[in-house]
Gaussian input, Z-matrix of N, CA and C with variables (Angstrom, degrees):
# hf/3-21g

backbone

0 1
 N
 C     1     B1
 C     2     B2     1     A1
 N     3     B3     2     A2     1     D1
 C     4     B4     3     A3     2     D2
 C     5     B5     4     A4     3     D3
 N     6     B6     5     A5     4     D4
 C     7     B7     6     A6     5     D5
 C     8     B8     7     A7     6     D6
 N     9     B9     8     A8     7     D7
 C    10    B10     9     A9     8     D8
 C    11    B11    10    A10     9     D9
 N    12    B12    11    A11    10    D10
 C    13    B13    12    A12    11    D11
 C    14    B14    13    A13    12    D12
 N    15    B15    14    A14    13    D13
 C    16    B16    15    A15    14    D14
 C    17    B17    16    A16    15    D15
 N    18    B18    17    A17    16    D16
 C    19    B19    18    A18    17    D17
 C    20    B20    19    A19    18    D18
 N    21    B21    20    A20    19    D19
 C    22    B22    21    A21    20    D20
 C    23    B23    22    A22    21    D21
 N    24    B24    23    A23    22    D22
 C    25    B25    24    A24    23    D23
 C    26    B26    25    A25    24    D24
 N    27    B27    26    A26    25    D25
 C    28    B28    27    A27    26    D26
 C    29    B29    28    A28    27    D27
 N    30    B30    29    A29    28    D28
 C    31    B31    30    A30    29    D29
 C    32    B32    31    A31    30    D30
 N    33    B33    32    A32    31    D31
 C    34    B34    33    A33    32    D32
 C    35    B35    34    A34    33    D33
 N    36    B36    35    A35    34    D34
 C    37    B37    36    A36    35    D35
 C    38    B38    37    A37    36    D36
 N    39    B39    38    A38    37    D37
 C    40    B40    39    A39    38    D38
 C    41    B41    40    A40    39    D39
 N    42    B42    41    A41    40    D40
 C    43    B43    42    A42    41    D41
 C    44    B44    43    A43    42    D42
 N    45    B45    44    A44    43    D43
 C    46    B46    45    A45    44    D44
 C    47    B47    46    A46    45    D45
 N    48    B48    47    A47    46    D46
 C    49    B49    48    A48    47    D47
 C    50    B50    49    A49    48    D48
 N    51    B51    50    A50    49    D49
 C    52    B52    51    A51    50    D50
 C    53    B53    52    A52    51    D51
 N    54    B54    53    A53    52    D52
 C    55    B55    54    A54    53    D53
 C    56    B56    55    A55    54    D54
 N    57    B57    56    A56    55    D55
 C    58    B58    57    A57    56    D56
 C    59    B59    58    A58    57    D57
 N    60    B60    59    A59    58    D58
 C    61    B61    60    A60    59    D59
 C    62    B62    61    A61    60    D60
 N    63    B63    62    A62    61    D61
 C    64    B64    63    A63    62    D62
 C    65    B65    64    A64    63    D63
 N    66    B66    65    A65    64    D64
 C    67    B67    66    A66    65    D65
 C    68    B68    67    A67    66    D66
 N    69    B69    68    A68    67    D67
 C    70    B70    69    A69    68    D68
 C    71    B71    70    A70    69    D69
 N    72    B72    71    A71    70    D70
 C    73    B73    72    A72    71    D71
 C    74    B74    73    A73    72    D72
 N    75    B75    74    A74    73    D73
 C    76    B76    75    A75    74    D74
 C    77    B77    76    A76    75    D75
 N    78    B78    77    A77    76    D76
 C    79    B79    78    A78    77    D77
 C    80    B80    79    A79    78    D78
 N    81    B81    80    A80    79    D79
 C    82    B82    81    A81    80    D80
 C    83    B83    82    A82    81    D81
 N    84    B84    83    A83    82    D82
 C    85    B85    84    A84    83    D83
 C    86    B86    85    A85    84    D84
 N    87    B87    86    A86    85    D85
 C    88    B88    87    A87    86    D86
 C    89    B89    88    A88    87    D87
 N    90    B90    89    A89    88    D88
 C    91    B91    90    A90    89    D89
 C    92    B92    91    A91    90    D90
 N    93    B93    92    A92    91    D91
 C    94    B94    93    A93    92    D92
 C    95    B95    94    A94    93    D93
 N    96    B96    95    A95    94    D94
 C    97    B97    96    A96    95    D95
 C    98    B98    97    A97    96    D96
 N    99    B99    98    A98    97    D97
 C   100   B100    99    A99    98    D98
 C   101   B101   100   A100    99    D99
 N   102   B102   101   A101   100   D100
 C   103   B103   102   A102   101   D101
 C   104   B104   103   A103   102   D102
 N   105   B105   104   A104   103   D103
 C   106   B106   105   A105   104   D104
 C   107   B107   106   A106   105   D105
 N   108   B108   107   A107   106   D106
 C   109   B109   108   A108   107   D107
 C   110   B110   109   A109   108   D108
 N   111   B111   110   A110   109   D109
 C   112   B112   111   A111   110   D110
 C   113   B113   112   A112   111   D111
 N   114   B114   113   A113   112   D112
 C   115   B115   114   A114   113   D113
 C   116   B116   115   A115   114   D114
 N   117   B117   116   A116   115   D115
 C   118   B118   117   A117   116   D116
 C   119   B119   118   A118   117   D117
 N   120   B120   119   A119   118   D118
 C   121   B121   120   A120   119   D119
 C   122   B122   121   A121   120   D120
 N   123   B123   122   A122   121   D121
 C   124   B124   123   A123   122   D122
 C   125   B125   124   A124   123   D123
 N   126   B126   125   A125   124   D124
 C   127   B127   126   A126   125   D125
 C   128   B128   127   A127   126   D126
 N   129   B129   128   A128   127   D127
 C   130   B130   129   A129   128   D128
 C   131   B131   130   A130   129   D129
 N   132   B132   131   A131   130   D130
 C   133   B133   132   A132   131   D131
 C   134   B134   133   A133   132   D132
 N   135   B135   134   A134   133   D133
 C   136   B136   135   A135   134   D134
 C   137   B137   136   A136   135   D135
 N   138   B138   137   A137   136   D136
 C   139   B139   138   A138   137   D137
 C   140   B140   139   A139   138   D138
 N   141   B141   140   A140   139   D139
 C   142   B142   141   A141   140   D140
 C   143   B143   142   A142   141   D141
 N   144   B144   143   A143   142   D142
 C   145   B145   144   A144   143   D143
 C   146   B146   145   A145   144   D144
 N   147   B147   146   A146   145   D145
 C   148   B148   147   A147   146   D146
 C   149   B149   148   A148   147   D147
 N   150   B150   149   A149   148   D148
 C   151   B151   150   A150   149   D149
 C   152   B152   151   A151   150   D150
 N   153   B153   152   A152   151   D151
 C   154   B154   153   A153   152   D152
 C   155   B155   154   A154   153   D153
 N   156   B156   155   A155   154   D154
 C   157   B157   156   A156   155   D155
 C   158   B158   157   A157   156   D156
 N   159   B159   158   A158   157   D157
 C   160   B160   159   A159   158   D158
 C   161   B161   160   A160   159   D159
 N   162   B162   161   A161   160   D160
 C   163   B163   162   A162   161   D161
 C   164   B164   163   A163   162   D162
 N   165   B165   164   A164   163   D163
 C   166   B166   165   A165   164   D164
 C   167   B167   166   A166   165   D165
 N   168   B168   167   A167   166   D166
 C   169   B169   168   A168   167   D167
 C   170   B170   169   A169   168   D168
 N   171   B171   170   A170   169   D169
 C   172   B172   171   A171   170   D170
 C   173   B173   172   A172   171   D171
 N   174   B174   173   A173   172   D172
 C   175   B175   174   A174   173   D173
 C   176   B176   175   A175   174   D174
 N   177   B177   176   A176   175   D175
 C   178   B178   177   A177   176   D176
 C   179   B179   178   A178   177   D177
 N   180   B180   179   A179   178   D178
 C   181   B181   180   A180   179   D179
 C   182   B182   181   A181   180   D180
 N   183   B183   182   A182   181   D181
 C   184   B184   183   A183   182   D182
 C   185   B185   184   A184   183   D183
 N   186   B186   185   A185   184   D184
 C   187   B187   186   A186   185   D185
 C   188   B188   187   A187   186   D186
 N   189   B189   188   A188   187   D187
 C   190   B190   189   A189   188   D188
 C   191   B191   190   A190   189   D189
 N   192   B192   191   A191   190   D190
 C   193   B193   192   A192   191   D191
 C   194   B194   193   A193   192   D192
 N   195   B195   194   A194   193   D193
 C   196   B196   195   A195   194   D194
 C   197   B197   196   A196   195   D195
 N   198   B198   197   A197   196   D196
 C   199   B199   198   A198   197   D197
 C   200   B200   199   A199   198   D198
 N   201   B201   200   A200   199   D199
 C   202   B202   201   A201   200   D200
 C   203   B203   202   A202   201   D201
 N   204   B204   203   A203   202   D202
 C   205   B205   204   A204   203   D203
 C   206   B206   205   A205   204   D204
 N   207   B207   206   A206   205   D205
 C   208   B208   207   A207   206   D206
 C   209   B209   208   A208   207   D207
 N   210   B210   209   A209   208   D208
 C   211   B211   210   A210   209   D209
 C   212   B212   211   A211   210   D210
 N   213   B213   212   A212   211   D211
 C   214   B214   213   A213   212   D212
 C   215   B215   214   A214   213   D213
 N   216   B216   215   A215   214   D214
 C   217   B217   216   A216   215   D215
 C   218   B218   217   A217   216   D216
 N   219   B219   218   A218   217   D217
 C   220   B220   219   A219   218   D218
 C   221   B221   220   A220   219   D219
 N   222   B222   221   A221   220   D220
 C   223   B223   222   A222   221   D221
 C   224   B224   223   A223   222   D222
 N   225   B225   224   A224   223   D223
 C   226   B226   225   A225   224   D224
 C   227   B227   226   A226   225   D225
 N   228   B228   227   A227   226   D226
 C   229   B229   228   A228   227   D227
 C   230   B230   229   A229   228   D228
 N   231   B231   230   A230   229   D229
 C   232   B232   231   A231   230   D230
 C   233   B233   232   A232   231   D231
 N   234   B234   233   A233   232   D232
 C   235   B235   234   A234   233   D233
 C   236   B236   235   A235   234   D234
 N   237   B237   236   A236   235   D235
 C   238   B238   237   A237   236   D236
 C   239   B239   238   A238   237   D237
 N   240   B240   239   A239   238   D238
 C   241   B241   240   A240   239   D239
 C   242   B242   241   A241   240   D240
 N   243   B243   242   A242   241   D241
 C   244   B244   243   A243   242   D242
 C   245   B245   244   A244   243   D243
 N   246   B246   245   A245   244   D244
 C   247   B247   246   A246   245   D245
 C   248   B248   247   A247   246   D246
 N   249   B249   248   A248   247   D247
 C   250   B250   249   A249   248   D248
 C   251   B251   250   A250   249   D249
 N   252   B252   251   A251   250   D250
 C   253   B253   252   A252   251   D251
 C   254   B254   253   A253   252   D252
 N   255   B255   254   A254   253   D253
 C   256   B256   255   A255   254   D254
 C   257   B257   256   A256   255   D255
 N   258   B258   257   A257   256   D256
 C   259   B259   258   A258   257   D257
 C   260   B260   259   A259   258   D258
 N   261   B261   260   A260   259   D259
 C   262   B262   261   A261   260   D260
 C   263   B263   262   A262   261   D261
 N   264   B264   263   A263   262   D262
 C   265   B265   264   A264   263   D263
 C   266   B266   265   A265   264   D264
 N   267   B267   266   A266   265   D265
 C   268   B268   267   A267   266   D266
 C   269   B269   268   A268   267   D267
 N   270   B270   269   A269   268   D268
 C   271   B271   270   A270   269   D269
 C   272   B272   271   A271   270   D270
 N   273   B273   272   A272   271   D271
 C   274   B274   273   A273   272   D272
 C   275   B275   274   A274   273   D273
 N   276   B276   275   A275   274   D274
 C   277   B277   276   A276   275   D275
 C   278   B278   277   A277   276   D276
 N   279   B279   278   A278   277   D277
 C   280   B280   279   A279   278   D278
 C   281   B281   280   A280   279   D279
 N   282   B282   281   A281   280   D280
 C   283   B283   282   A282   281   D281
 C   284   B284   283   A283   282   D282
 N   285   B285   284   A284   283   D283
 C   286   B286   285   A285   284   D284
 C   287   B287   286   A286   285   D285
 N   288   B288   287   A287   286   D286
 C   289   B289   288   A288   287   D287
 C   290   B290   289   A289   288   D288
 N   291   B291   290   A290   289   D289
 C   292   B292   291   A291   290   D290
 C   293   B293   292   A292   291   D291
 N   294   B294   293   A293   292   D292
 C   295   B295   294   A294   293   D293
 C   296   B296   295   A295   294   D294
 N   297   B297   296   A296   295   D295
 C   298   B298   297   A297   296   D296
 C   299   B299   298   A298   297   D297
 N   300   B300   299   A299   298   D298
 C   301   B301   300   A300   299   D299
 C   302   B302   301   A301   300   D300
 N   303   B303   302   A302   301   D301
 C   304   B304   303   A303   302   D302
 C   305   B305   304   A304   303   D303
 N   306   B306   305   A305   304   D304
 C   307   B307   306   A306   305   D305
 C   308   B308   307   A307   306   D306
 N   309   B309   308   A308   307   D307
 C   310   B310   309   A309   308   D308
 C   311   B311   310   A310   309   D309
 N   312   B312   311   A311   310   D310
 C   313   B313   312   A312   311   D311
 C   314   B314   313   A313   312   D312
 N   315   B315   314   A314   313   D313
 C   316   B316   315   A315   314   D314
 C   317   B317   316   A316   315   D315
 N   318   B318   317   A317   316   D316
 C   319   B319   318   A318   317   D317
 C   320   B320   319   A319   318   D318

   B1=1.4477
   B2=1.5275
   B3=1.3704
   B4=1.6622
   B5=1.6216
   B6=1.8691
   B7=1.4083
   B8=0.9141
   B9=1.4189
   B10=1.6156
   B11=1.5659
   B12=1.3103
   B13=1.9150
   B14=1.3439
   B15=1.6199
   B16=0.9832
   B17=1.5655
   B18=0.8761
   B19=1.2795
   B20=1.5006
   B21=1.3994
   B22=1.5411
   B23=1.5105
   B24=1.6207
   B25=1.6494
   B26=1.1335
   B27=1.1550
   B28=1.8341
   B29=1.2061
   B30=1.4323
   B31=1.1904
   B32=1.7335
   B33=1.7517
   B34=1.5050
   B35=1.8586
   B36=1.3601
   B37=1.7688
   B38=1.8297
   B39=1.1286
   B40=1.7054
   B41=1.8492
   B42=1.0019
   B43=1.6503
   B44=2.0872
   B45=1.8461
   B46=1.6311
   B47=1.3911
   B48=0.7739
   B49=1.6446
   B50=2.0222
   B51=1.5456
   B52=1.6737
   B53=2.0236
   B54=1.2415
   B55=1.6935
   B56=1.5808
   B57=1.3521
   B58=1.6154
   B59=1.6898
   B60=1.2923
   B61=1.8620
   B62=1.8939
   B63=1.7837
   B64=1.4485
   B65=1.9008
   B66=1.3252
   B67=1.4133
   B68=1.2293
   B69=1.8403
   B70=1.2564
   B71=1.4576
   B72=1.3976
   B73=1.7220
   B74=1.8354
   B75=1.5391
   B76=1.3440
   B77=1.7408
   B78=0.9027
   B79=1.4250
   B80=1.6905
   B81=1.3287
   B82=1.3654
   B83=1.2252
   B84=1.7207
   B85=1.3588
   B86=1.6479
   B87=1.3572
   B88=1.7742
   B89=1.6615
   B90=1.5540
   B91=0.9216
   B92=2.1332
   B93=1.2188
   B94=1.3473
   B95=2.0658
   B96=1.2098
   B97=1.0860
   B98=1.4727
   B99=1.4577
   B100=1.5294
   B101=1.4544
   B102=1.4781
   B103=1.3131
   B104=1.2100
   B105=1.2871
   B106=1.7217
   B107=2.0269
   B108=1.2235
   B109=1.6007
   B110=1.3826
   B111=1.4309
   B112=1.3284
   B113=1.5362
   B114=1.0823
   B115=1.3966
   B116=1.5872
   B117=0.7978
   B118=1.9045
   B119=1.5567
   B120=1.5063
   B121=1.3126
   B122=1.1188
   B123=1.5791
   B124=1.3867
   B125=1.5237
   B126=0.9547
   B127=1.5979
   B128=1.9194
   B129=1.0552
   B130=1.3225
   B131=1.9756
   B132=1.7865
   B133=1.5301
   B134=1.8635
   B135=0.8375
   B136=1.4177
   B137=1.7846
   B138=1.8886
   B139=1.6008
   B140=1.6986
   B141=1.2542
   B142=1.5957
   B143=1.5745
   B144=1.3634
   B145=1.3622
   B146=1.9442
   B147=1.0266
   B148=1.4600
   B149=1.8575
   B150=1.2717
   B151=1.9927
   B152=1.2875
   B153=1.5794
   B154=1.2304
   B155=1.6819
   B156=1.4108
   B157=1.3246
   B158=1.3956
   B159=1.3031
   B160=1.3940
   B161=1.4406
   B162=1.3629
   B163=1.5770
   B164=1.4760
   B165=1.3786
   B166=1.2916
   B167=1.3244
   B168=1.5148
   B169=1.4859
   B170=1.5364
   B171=0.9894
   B172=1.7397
   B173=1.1533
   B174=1.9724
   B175=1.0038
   B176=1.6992
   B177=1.0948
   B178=1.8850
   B179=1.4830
   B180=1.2029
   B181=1.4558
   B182=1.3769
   B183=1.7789
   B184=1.3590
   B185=1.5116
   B186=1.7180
   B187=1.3159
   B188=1.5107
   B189=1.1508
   B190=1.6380
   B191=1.5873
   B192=1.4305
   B193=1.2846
   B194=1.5098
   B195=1.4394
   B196=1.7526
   B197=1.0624
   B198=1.4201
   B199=1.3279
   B200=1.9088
   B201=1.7519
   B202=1.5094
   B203=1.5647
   B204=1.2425
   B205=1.0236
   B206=2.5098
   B207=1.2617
   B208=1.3972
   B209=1.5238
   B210=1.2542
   B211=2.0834
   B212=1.4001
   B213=1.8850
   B214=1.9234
   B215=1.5453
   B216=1.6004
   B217=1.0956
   B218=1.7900
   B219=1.2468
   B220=1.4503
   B221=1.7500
   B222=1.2833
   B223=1.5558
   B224=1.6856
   B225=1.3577
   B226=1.2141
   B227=1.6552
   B228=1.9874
   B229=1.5249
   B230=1.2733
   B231=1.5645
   B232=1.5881
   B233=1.4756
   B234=0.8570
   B235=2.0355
   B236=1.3511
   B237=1.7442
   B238=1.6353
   B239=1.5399
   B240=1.3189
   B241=1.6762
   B242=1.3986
   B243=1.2741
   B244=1.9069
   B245=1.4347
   B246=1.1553
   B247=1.8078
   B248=1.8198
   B249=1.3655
   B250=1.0757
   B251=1.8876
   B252=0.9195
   B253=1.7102
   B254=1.4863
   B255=1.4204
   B256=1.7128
   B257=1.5616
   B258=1.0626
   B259=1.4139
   B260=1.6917
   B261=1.0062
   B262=1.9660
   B263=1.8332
   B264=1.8090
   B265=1.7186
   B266=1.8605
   B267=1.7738
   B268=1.2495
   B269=2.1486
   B270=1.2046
   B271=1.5726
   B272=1.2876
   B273=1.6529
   B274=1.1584
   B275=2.0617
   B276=1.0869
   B277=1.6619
   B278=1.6413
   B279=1.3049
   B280=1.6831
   B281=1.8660
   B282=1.4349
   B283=1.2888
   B284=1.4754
   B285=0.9782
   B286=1.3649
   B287=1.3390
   B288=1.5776
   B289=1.7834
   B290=1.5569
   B291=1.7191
   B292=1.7738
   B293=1.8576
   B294=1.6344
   B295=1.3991
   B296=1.3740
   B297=1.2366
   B298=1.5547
   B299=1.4893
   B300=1.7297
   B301=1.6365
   B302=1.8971
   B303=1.5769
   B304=1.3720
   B305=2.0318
   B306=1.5326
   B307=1.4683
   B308=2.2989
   B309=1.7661
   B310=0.9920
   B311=1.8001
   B312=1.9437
   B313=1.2491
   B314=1.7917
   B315=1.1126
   B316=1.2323
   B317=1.6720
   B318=1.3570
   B319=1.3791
   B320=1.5507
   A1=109.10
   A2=108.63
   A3=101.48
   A4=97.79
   A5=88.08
   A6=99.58
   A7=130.44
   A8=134.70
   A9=122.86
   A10=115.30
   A11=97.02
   A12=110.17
   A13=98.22
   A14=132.72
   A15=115.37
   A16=126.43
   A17=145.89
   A18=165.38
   A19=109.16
   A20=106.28
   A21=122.06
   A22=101.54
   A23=108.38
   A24=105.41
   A25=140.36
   A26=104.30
   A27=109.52
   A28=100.01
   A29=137.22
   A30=134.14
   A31=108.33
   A32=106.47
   A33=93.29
   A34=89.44
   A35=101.84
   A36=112.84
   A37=98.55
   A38=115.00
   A39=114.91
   A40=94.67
   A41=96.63
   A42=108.31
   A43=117.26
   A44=89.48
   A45=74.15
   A46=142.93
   A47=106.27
   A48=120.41
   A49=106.27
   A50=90.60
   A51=108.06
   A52=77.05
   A53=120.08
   A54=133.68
   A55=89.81
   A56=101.34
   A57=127.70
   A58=109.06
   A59=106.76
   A60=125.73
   A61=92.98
   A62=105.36
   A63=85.86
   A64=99.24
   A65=107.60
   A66=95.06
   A67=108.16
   A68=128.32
   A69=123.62
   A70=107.09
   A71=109.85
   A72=121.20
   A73=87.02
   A74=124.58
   A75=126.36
   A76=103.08
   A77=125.01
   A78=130.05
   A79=111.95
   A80=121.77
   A81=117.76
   A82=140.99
   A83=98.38
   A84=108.07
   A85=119.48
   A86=119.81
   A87=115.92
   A88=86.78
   A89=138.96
   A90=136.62
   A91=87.19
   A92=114.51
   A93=129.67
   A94=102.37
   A95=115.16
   A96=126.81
   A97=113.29
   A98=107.94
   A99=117.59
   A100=107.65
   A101=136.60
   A102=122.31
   A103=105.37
   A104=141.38
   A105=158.19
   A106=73.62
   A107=129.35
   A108=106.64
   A109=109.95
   A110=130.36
   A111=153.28
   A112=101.34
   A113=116.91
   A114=129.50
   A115=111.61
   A116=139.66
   A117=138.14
   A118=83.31
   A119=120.56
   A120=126.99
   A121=112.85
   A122=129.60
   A123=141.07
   A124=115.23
   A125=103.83
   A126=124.23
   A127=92.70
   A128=132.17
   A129=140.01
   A130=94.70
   A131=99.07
   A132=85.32
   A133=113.03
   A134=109.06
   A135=112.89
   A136=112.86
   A137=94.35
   A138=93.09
   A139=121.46
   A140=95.16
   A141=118.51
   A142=111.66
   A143=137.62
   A144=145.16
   A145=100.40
   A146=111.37
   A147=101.25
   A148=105.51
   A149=95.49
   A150=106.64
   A151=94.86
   A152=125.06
   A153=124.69
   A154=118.87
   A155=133.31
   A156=157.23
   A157=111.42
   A158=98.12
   A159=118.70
   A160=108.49
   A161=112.03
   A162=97.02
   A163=113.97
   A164=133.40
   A165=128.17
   A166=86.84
   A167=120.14
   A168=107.42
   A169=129.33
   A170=100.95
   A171=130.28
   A172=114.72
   A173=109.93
   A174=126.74
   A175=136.92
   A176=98.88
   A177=106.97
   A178=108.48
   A179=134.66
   A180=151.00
   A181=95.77
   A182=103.27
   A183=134.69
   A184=83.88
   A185=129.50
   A186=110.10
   A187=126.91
   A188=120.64
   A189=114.67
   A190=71.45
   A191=139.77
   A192=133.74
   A193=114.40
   A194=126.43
   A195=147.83
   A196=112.92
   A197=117.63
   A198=111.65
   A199=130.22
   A200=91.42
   A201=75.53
   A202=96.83
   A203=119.02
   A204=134.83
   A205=105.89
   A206=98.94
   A207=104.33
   A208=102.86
   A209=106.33
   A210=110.70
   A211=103.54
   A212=111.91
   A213=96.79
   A214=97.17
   A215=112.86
   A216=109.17
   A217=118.67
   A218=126.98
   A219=128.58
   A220=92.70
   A221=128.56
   A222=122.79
   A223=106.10
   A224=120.73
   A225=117.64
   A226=129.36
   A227=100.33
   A228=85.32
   A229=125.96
   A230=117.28
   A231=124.48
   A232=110.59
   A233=105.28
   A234=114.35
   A235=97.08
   A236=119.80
   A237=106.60
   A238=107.55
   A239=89.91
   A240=108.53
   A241=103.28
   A242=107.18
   A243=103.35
   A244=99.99
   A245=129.62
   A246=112.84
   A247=92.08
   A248=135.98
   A249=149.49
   A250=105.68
   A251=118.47
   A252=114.96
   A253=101.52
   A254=98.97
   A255=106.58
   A256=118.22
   A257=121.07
   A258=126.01
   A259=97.83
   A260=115.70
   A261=116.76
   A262=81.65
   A263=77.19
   A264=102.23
   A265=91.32
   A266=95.70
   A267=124.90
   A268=91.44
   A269=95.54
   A270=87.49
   A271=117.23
   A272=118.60
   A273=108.25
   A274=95.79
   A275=100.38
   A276=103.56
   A277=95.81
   A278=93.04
   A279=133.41
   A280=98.72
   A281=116.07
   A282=94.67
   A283=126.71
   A284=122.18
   A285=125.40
   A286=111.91
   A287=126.54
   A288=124.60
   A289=79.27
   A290=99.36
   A291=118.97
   A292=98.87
   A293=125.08
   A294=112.97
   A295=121.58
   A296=124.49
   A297=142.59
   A298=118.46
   A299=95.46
   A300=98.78
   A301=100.52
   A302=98.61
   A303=79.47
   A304=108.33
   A305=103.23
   A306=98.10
   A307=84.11
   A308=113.97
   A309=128.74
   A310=102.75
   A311=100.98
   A312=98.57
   A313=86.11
   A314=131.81
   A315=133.10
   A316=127.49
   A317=112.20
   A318=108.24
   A319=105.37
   D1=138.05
   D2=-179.08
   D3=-104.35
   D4=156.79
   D5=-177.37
   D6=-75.99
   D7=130.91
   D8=172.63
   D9=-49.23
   D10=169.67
   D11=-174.61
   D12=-84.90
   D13=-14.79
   D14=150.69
   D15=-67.13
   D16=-46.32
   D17=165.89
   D18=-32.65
   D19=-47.70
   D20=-162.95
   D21=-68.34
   D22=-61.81
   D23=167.60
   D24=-88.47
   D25=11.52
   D26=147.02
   D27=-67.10
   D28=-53.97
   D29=-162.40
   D30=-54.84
   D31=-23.05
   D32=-154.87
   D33=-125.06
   D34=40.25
   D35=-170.92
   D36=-55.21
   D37=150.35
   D38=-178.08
   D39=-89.45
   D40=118.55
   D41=169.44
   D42=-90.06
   D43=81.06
   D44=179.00
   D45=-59.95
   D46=8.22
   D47=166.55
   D48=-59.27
   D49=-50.52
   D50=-151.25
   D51=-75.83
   D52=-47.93
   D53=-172.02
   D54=-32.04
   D55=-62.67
   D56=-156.47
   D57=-58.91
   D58=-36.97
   D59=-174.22
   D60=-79.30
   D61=-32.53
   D62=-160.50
   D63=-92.58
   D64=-6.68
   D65=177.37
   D66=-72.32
   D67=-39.69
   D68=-158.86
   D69=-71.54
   D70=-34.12
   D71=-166.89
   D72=-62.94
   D73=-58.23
   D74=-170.96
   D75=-50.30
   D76=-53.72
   D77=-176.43
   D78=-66.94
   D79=-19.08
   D80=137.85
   D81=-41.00
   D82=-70.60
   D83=172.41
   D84=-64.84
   D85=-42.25
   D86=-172.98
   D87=-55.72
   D88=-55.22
   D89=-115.17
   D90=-95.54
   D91=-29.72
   D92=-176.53
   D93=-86.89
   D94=2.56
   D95=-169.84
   D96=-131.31
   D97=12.14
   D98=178.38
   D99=-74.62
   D100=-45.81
   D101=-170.83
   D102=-74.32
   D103=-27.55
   D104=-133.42
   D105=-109.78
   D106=-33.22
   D107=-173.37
   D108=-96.04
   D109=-21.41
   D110=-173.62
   D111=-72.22
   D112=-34.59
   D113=-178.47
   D114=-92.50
   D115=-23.06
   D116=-126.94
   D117=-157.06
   D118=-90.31
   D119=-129.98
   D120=-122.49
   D121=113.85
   D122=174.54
   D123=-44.61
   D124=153.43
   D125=-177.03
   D126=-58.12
   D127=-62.13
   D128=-176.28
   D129=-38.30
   D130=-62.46
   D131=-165.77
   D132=-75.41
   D133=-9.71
   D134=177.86
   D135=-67.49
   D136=-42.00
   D137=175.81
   D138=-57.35
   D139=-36.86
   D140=174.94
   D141=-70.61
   D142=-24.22
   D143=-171.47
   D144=-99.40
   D145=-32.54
   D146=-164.79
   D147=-72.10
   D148=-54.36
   D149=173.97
   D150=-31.72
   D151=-72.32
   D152=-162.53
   D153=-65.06
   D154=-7.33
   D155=145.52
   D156=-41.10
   D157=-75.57
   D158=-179.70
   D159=-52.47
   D160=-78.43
   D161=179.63
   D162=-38.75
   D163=-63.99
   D164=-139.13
   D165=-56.71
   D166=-46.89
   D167=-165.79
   D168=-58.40
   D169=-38.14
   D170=164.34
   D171=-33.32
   D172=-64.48
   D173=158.59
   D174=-49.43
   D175=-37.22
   D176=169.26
   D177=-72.70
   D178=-72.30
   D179=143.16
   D180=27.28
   D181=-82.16
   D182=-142.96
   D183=-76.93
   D184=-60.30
   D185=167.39
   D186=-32.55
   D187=-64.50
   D188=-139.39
   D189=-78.16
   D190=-73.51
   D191=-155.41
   D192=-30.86
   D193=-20.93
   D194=165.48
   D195=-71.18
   D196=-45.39
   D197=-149.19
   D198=-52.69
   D199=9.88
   D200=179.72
   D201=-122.80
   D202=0.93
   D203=-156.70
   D204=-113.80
   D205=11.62
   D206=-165.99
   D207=-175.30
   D208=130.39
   D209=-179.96
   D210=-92.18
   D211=-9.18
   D212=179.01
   D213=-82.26
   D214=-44.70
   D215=-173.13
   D216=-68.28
   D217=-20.77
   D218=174.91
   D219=-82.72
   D220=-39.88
   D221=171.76
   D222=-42.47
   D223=-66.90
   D224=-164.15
   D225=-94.18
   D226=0.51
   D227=144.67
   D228=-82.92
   D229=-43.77
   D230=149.63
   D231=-1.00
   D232=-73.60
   D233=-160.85
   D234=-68.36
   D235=-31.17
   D236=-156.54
   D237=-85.45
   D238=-12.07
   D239=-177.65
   D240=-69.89
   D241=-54.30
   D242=-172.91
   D243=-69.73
   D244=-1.50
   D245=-168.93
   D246=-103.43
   D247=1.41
   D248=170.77
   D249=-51.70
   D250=92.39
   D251=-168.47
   D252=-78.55
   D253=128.80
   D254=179.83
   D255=-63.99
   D256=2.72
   D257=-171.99
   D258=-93.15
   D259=-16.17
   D260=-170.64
   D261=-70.12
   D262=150.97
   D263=167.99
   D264=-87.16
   D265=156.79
   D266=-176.40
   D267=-71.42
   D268=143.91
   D269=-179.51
   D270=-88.68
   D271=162.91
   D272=-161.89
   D273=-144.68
   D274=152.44
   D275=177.02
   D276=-59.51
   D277=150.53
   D278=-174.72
   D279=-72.62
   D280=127.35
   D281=162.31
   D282=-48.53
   D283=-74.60
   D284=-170.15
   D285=-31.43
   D286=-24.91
   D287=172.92
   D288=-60.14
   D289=-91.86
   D290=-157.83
   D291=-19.98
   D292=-46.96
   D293=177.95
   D294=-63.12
   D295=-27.17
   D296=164.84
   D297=-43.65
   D298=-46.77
   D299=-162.14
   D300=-88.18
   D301=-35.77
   D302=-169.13
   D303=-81.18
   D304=11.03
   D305=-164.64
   D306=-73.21
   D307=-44.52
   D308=-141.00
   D309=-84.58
   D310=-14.22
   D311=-168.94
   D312=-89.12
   D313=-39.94
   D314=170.87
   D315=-32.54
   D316=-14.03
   D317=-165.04
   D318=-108.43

C-alpha cells in the first residue's frame, strides 16, 4: 500500500532543534570560510552558497538523527557515506577554536 502525502511528511516533519544544530554548525563553517570568500567569492556568490550550506547540513543532521527510524533516510546516509572519497584528510579543529581553548585554559 502506498503512503499518503500525509503520511510522507510527517515522516519528514522539520525538527527545530536539528534547524537550530544546523544553523550553528552553518555559522561555523561560513564563518571558518571567510578568508577562502574574500579571496575567491563575491558577496553575490556567497549569498547563493550559504542556503545551500545550510540545508545540506540540515539535511545530513536530519538524516543520521532518522536513521533508525526511516529506510530513505538510512538509504541516503548509507550512499553519502560511500561517496566520502578516501583521499580527504581526517578533520581537524579550526584554529581559531584550538586559539579559544588555549586563550580560556590560560586564565
Amino acid at each position: 500500500m502506498k503512503p499518503t502525502k500525509k503520511a510522507a511528511k510527517k515522516a519528514v516533519a522539520p525538527s527545530t532543534e536539528t534547524q537550530e544544530r544546523a544553523m550553528y554548525i552553518a555559522s561555523v563553517v561560513r564563518n571558518a570560510m571567510e578568508d577562502f570568500h574574500c579571496r575567491h567569492l563575491s558577496d553575490e556568490q556567497m549569498r547563493e552558497l550559504n542556503p545551500i550550506i545550510r540545508d545540506a547540513i540540515y539535511t545530513a543532521l536530519y538524516a543520521y538523527e532518522n536513521y533508525n527510524r526511516s529506510v530513505a533516510a538510512q538509504s541516503f546516509v548509507d550512499f553519502s557515506i560511500r561517496l566520502i572519497p578516501n583521499y580527504w584528510e581526517e578533520p581537524k579543529l579550526t584554529d581559531d577554536f584550538l586559539k579559544s581553548v588555549k586563550y580560556f585554559e590560560s586564565k
